[in-house]
N, C-alpha and C positions, 0 to 999 in steps of 0.2 A: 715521354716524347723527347725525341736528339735530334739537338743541331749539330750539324757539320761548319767548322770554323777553319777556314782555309787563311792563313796568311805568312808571309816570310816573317820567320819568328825569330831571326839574327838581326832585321830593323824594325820588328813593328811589335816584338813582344810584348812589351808595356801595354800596350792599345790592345793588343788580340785578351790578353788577361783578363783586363776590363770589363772589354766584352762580354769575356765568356762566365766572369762572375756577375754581372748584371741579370745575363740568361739565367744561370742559374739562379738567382734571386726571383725572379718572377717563374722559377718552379718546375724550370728544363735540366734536360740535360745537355752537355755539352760534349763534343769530341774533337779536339781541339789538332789539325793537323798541318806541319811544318812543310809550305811549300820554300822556303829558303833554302839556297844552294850554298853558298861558301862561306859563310860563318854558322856560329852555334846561336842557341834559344837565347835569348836575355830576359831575365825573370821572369822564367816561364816551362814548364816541362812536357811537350807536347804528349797527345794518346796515343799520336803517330808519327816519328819525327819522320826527318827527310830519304834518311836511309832504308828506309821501310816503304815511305809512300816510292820514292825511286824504283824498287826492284818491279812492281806493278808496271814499271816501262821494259820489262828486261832489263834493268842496265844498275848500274853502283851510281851511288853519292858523289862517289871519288872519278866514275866516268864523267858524271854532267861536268864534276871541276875542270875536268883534263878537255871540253868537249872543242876549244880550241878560239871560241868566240861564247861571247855572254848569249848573242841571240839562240845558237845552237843548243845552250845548256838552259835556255829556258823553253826550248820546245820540248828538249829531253824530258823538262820536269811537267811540262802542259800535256802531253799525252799519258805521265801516270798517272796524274790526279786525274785525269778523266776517265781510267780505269777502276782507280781505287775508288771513286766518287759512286760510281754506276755500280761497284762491289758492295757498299756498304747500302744502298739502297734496295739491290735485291736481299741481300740478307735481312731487312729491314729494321735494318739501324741507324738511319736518318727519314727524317724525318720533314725538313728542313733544312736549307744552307745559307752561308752568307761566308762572305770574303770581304777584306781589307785591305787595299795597299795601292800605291802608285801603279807609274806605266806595268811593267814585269807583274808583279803583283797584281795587279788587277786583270790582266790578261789570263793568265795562268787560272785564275780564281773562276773567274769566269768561264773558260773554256771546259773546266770541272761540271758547273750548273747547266751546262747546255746540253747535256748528254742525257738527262734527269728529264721524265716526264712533264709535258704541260697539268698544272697543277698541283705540282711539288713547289712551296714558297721559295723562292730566290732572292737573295739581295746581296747586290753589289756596292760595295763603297769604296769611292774614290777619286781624287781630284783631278782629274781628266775624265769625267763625268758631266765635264763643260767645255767652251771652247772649241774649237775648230779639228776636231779629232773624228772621225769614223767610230758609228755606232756598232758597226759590225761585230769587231774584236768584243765587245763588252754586253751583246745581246744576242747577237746571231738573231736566229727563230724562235726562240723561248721568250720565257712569261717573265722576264728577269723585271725585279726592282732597281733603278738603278738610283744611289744617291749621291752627292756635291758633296764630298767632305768639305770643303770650304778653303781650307785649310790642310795643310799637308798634313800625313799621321805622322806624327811625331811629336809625343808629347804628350798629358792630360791635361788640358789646360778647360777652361769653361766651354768655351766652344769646340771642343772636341768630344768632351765628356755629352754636352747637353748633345750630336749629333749619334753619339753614340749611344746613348739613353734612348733616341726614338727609335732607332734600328733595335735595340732587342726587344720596346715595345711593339714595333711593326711584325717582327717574326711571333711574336707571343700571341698579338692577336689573327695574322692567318693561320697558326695550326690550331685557335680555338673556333677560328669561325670559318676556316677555308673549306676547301674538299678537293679530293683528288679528279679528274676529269672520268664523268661516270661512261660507262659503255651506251649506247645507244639502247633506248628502251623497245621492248616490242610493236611494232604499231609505230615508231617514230621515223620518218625521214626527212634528212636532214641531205641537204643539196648545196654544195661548195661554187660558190661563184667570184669571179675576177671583176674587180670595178676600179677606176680612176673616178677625179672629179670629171673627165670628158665622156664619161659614161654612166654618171651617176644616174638622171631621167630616166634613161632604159632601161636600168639595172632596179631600180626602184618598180618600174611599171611590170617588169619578169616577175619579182619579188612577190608583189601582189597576186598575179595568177599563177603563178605555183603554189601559196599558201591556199587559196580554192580547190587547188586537186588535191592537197593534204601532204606538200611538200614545205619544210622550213628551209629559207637560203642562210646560210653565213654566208657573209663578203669580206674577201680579204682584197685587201687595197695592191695594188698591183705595182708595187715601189721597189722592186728589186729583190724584196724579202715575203711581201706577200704570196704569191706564186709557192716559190718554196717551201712556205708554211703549211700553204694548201693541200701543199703534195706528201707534205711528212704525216699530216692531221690525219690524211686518206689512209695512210700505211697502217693504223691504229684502227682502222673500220669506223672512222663517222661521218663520212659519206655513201648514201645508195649512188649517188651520181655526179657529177662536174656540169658546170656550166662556165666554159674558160669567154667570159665573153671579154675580156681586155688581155692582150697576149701580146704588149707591148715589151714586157722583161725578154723576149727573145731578140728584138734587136738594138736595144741596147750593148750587146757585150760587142755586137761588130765593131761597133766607131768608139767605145771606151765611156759610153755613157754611165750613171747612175744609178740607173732602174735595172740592173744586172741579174737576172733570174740564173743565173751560172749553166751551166752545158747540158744539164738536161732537164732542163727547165720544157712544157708539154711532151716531154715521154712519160713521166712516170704513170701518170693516170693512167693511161693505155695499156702501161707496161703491168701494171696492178689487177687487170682484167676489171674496169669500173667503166661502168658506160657514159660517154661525155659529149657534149656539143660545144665545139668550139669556132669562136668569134676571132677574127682580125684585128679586134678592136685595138685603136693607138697605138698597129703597128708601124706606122705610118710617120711615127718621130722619135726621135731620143730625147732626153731629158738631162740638164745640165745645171748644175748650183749658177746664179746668176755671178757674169763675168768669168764664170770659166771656157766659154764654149771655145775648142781650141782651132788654130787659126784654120786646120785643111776642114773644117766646117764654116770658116768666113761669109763664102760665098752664096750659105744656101737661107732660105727663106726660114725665121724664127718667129718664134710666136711666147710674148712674153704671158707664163701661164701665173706668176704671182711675183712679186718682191723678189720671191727668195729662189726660184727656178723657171728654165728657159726650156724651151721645145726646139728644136730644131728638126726643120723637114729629112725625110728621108729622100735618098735620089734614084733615078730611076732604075740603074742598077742595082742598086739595096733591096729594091724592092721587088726587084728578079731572083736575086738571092734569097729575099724570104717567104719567097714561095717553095722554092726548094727545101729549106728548110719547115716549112710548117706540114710539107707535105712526107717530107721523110723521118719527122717524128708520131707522126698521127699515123703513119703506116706500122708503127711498130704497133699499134694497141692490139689487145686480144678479145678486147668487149667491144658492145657497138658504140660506133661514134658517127657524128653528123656534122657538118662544116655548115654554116649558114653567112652569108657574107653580103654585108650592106651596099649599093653601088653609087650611095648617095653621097659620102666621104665618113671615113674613116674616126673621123676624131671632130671638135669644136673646131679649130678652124680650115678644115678641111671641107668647105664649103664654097660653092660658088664665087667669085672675087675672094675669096679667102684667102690668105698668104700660103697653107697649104694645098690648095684645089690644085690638083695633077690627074687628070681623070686618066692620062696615058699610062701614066707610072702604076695608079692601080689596078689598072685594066692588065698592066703589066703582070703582076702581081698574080692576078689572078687565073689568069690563062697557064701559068705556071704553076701555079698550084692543081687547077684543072688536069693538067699533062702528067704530074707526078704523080699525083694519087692514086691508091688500090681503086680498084674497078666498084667496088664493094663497100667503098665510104660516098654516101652522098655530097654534094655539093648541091647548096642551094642558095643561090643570086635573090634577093627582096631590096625592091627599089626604094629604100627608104635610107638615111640616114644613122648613125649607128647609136647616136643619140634620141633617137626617135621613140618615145613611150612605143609607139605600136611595132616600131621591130622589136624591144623588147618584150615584148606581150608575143610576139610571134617565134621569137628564139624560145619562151618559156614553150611553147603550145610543143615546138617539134620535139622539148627534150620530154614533155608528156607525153605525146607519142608513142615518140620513143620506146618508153618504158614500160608502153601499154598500160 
């Protein structure tokens, strides 16, 4: 069994060494590769040094130096380790990864692992692993480990050593007791569904009667990366079907919210020929780290959903807008799909006196969506609430339907 050991080995040699003799003590192998740019190895002789992982981008060692800004020459180096990384695993010579290092460093490291199937062990270390930073760069949609160095890498000191001792015990014991993500078994279906906390009730009450028709739901949490995740998982075949019933990461990216399911975020399903029913659900607001929500959102009606994140209403134009959009990505699908749409509100407080209740705006909404859509996609109104166990029980019934 090999690990793949990614780190700038011109400032973290010492530690990456360590490392990779600890692995080796507990009876791996190692292949130790130089994502550092403008210095040499320091006590340490890479499998791969820089010049080698570099060409894997097209380009030289001596390019990324000259590339004119440090940013530049660290994307240089982020797109060959994602080559080389995804090289050595089809050949199957990793086995396992893990990376080391500060901001650069951990990026680069990372951006490697993400490329690597779900169920390949991943672990990231490094001290921006806390703090006020974007998880994005450092997990994307993968199964990544991520750990607090604590402390910066530089150095072996007790607290670095003892951090670094459980990371090669954490790699040791998931390629002893892990498993690669198996293909769907004969007889198994397995059903991709979208949930927030505003939709958990229904999404639980679906849950149940699908598992009576002999369907299992995974739920991916609809936070900007959920969605995404959904759609990458489908590409691999373990989904028979979608159930998008929270499709709120589409308008996020209008107002620069959180919950950012990126641009084609509901085509792929469609675009994949997988049969899906999809929900409006908490399209209806954006989502904001509490005290960010920015000023040309001042005005409009919020709803504080914890501590740590704010809701803020959609407006009635947005909501004309996302009709248009949910109806000109649902139109690209080439399987069947069915829209089902609650007209009771939309999300938790989209309710009667509620601070979101706009019945205009979603009436809006919807008559635009009605007008856009292929002739050929249903559209079906249920006067219930979105949260509501029995629309949930009733989105499940059409996607069984459905599917005959």
């Amino acid at each position: 069994m090999s690990v793949v050991i990614i780190g700038t080995l011109d400032t973290k040699g010492p530690e990456i060494k360590y490392l990779s003799d600890r692995l080796q003590a507990l009876g791996l192998g190692t292949i130790v590769v130089d994502s550092g740019i403008l210095g040499e190895p320091l006590d340490i002789v890479p499998d791969i040094d820089h010049a080698k992982a570099a060409t894997y981008a097209g380009t030289t060692i001596e390019a990324l130096r000259s590339a004119g800004s440090r940013g530049r020459a660290v994307a240089g180096m982020r797109e060959a380790l994602k080559k080389l990384t995804l090289d050595l695993y089809k050949k199957g010579e990793l086995d396992a990864i893990v990376s080391m290092g500060g901001a650069e460093g951990a990026v680069m490291g990372a951006a490697a692992m993400m490329v690597l199937p779900l169920g390949v062990p991943k672990v990231l270390v490094s001290p921006i692993a806390s703090g006020f930073h974007f998880f994005a760069p450092l997990v994307g949609t993968a199964d990544m480990m991520v750990v607090h160095s604590v402390i910066d890498i530089l150095g072996l000191n007790p607290i670095a050593c003892t951090i670094f001792d459980n990371v090669a015990a954490a790699l040791k014991g998931m390629i002893d007791h892990g498993h690669p993500l198996p293909e769907p078994k004969a007889g198994e279906k397995y059903v991709a569904m979208t949930m927030l906390g505003n939709t958990t009730t229904a999404v639980m009450a679906a849950k149940e009667l699908l598992a009576e028709s002999g369907y299992e739901a995974v739920i991916f949490h609809s936070n900007g990366v959920g969605g995404p995740a959904m759609e990458e998982l489908a590409e691999v075949n373990q989904f028979v079907g979608v159930i998008d019933f929270t499709t709120n990461e589409i308008y996020d990216p209008l107002v620069g919210g959180i919950h950012d399911g990126g641009p084609d975020r509901l085509k792929r399903i469609g675009q994949l020929g997988i049969p899906q029913v999809a929900v409006p659900g908490c399209i209806d607001f954006s989502v904001w780290n509490a005290g960010t929500v920015p000023a040309f959102l001042a005005d409009r009606p919020v709803y504080d959903h914890n501590p740590e994140y704010t809701l803020v209403r959609a407006a009635h134009e947005e909501m004309i807008q996302l009709g248009h959009i949910f109806a000109e990505r649902l139109n690209m699908a080439t399987a069947p799909v069915e829209i089902v749409v609650p007209t009771k509100g939309l999300s938790i407080p989209n309710v009667p006196d509620g601070p979101f209740w706009d019945r205009e705006a979603d009436a809006a909404f919807l008559s635009t969506l009605k007008a856009d859509i292929r002739a050929d996609i249903p559209v079906k109104t249920i006067a219930k609430h979105v949260n509501d166990p029995e629309f949930g029980r009733e989105v499940a019934r059409t996607f069984i339907n459905m599917m005959g």
